[in-house]
C-alpha positions in Angstrom: 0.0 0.0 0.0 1.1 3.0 -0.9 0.8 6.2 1.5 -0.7 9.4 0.5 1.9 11.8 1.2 -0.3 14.8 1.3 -2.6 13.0 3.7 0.7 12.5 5.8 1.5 16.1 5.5 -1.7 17.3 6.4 -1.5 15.1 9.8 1.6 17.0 10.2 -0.3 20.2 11.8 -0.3 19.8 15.2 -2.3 21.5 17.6 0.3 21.8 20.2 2.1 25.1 19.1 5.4 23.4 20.3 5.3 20.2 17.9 3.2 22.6 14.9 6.7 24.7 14.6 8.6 21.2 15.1 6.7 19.7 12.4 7.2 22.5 10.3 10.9 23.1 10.6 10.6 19.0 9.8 8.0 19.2 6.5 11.0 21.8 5.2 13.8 19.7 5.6 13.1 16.5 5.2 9.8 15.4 4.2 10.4 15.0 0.3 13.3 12.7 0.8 11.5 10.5 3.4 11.8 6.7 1.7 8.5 4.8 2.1 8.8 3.1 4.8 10.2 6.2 6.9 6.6 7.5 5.5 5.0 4.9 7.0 7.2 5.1 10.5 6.5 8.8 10.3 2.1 7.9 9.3 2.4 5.5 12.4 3.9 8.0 14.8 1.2 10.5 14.2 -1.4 8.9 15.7 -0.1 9.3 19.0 -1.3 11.9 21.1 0.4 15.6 20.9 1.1 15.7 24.3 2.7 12.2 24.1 4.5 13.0 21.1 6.0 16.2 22.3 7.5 14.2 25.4 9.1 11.9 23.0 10.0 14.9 20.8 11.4 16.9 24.0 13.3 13.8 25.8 11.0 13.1 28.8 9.6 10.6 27.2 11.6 7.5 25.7 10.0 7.0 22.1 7.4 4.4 22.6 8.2 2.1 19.3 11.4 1.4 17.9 10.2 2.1 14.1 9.8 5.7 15.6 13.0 6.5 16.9 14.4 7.4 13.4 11.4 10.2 12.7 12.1 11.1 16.9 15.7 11.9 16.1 14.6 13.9 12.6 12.3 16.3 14.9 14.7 16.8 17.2 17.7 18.1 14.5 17.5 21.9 15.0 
């Protein structure tokens, strides 16, 4: 299956202010050379809740799933 990538993008917008300007800095740099399955790493991480995902994001938090430590490491470049 293939992902939608503007569906992915879209899911991208956070409500969190902190992770929206994470995600954006991200979406610039990165996003159109994600391989598939770092699409689908990065589709699978955004379900989690923002406030979840911002701990992971931030370091309080150990990332949850190993097939999300990759995308983890991506938000955090700065």
């Amino acid at each position: 299956m293939t992902l939608n990538r503007g569906r992915v993008r879209w899911q991208c917008r956070r409500a969190l202010l902190e992770l929206d300007l994470v995600f954006a800095r991200f979406l610039e740099r990165h996003f159109d050379r994600l391989t598939d399955d770092q699409l689908a790493a990065l589709d699978d991480l955004l379900v989690v809740e923002d406030h979840d995902l911002w701990a992971m994001v931030n370091g309080s938090q150990p990332v949850a799933k190993d097939s999300w430590k990759e995308m983890v490491e991506l938000l955090r470049e700065r």
